[in-house]
N, C-alpha and C positions, 0 to 999 in steps of 0.2 A: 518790854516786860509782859505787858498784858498777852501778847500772841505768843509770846514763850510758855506762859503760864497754861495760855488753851491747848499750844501741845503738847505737855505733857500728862492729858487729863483724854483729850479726844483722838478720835482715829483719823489718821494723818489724810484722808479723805475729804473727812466732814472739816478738820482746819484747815485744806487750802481751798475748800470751797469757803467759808468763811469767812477767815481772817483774813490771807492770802489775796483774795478778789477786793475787800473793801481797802484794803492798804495798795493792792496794785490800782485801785480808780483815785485814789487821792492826791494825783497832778490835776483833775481834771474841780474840785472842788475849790469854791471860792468862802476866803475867809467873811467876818460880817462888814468888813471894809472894806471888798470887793477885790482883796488881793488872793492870787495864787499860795498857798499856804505848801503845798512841795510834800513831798512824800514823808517828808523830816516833821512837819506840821500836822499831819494826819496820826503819822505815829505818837506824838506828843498827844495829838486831843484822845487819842486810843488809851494811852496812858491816863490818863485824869478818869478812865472809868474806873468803877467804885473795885476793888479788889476785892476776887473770889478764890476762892480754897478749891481748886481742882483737884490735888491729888490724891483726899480723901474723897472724891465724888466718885461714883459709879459711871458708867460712858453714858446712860440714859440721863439720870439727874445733873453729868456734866452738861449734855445736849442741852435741857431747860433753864438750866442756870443763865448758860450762856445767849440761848437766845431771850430772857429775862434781860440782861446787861446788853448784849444788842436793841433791844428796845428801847430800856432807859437811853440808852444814845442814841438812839432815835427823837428822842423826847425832848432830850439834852438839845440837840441838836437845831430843832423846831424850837425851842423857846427862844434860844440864843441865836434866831433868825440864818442859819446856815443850812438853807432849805433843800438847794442839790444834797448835800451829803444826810439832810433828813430823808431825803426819797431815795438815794442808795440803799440807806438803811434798810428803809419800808419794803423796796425792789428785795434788796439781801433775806429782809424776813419772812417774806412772802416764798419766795425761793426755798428757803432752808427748813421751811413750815412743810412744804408742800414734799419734799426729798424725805423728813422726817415719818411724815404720814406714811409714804409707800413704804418707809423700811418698819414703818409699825405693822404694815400689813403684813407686809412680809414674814413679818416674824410671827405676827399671829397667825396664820398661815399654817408656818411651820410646826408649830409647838403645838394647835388643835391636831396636826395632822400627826403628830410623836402623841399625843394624847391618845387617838384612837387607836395608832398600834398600839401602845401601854395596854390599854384592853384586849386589843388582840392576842399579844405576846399571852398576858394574863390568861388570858380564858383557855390558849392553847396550851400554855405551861400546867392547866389546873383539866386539863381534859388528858393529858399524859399521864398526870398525876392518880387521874380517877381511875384512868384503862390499869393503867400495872396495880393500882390496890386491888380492881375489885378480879384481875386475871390469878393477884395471888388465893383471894378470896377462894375462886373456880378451883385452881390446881390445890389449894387445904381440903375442900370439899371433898373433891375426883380422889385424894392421896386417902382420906377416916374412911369414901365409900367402900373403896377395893378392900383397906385393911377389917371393915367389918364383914365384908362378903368372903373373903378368903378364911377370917376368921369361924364363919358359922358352918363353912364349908369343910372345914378341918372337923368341928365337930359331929359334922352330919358324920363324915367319912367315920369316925369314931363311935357313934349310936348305929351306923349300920353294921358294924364289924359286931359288935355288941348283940342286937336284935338276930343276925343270923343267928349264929354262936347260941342262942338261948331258944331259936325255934326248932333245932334242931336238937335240942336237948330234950325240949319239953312238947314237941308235935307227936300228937296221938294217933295211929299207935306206935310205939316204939321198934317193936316187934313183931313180923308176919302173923299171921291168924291164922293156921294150915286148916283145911277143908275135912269134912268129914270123911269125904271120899279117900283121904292123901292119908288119913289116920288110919282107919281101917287096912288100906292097903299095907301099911305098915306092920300092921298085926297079922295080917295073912303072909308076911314076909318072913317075921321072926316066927310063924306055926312051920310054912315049910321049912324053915333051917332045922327046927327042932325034928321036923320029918325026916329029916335027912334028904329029903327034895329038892335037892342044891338048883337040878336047871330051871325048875319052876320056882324055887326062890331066886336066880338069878334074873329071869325076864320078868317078877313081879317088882325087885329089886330098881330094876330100871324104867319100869313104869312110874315108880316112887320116884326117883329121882327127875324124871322130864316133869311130871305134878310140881314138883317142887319149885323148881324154876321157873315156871308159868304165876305160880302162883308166888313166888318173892317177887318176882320183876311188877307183876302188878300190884303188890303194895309197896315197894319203893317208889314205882309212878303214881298213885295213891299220895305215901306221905311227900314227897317233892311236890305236887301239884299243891298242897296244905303249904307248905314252906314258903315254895313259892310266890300261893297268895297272900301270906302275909309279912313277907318280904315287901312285893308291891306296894302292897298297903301304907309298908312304914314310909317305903320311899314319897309317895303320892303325897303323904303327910309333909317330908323334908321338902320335898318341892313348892308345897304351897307356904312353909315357913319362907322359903328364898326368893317365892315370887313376891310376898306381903313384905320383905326385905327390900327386895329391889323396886318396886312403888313407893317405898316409903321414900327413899336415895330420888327416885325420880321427881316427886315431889316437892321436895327439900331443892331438888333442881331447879323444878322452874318458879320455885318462892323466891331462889336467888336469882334468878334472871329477871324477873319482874322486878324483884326491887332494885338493882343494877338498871333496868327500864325506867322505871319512879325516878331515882337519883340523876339521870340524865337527865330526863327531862325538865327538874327543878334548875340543874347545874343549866342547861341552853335558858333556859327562863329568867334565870339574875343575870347571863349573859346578854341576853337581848335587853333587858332593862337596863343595865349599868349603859350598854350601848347605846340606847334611845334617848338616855339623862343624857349622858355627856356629849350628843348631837344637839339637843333641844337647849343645853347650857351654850352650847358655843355661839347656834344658830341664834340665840339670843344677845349674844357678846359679837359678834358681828351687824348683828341687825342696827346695836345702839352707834356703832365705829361706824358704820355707813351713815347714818340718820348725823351723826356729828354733835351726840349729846355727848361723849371724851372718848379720847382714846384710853382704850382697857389691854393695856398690856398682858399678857398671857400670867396668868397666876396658875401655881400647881392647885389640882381639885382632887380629893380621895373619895373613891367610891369602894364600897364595904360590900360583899356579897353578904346577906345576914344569913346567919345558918348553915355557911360554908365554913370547913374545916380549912379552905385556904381562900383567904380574901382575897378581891381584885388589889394590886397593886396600884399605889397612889402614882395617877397622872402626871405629866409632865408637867402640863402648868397650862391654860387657858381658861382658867377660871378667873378670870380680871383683875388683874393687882389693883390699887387704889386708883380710884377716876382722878386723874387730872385733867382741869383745863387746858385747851392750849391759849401758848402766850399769845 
């Protein structure tokens, strides 16, 4: 009953190192009257131990139970002067102590070592997390710059269309200024016609006309060099609105890139620190497991980034469940 009971609670493992081994030595144990007691007799005295509830135990608290109840028969054993199968026991529990311990390491082991990937995973999950917000941050930025530069640019293109269109209405003078010279000659033109002096009005005629065109083209190059320059002017003006535009964008730039710098560097900072706790916590949870003040079975620990929009993920577990004695 009792070894049925142990396996259905423990890993088929740990009962026939247990149970198994002390039932198979029990030809070799003498009763208290120096008789051979038989495999039939072992199992009997197996039977008289105090009856445990295994299949609501956990396999760790089955483990203690049972070497708890192993000891008592141990004890049992020694009172009621059946001293081989009390140093079986002792043998058995020393054994089973010792098998116990390395799979505690073991485990501890494991589960500091699932701990600090938990941080790892974290920190890289939340360094993913930061690159795509602050990329979309960059592309929102890069998407308002172009729309306000395109934007001003429409309107430059718009005040320039504008400004021509009104210098050329209102640049002075509007109209040639004919010379003294080109006036005159014009009156000596219409006296010969009156003379009836056709060929002499005709080649004073044509002197008027070459005057003419000397002197239009040089106030046309006149007023366009006026236009001109204040054309330029307006431009000069539009260009220094687009460059005091475009410093401002660039500006705006690298505020966001520094602070994208700032927030890194705070985000690696709670990284290293959560890292260095949960080294310093473990390194301290092994120090006591070595030194043999208890075994501290691996407990889940939560480490919080403060001020982080996404906290470290809680640990696997090496933060010491409850100290037990060993039995």
């Amino acid at each position: 009953m009792y070894h049925r009971r142990c396996k259905a609670a423990l890993p088929i493992p740990f009962y026939r190192c247990a149970v198994v081994t002390v039932l198979a030595s029990a030809p070799r144990l003498r009763g208290p009257r120096g008789t051979l007691p038989g495999l039939r007799a072992a199992r009997a005295a197996m039977e008289t131990l105090p009856d445990v509830d295994w299949a609501d135990s956990p396999p760790e608290e089955a483990v203690q139970e049972f070497l708890i109840v192993l000891d008592q028969h141990r004890i049992a054993c020694e009172e009621s002067g059946r001293y081989e199968e009390a140093e079986l026991a002792r043998d058995r529990l020393a054994e089973l102590r010792t098998q116990e311990e390395q799979r505690r390491r073991a485990e501890l082991r494991s589960e500091q070592l699932g701990e600090r990937l938990d941080v790892e995973e974290a920190h890289m999950k939340e360094l993913q997390e930061f690159n795509a917000a602050w990329d979309a941050k960059f592309a929102e930025f890069e998407d308002h710059a172009q729309k306000l530069q395109e934007m001003l640019a429409e309107r430059h293109a718009q005040d320039h269309a504008m400004v021509v269109e009104k210098l050329r209405e209102e640049t002075l003078p509007r109209a040639p200024h004919w010379s003294r010279a080109l006036l005159e000659k014009r009156k000596v033109q219409q006296l010969l016609a009156k003379q009836k002096r056709y060929a002499e009005a005709r080649s004073v005629s044509n002197d008027v006309e070459r005057l003419e065109v000397r002197e239009y083209e040089a106030w046309f190059q006149r007023r366009e060099l006026k236009i001109t320059a204040g054309e330029e002017k307006f431009i000069a003006k539009q260009k220094l609105e687009m460059e005091g535009l475009r410093k401002r964008i660039q500006s705006g730039r690298e505020e966001q890139r520094q602070s994208r710098k700032d927030e890194l560097m705070k985000t690696l900072r709670r990284y290293q620190n959560a890292k260095q706790a949960i080294e310093t916590q473990q390194s301290l949870i092994r120090i006591k497991v070595e030194k043999g003040y208890a075994f501290a079975a691996p407990q889940r620990s939560t480490m919080s980034r403060a001020g982080s929009s996404t906290p470290l993920r809680g640990s696997r577990g090496s933060a010491a469940r409850a100290t037990r004695q060993n039995v």
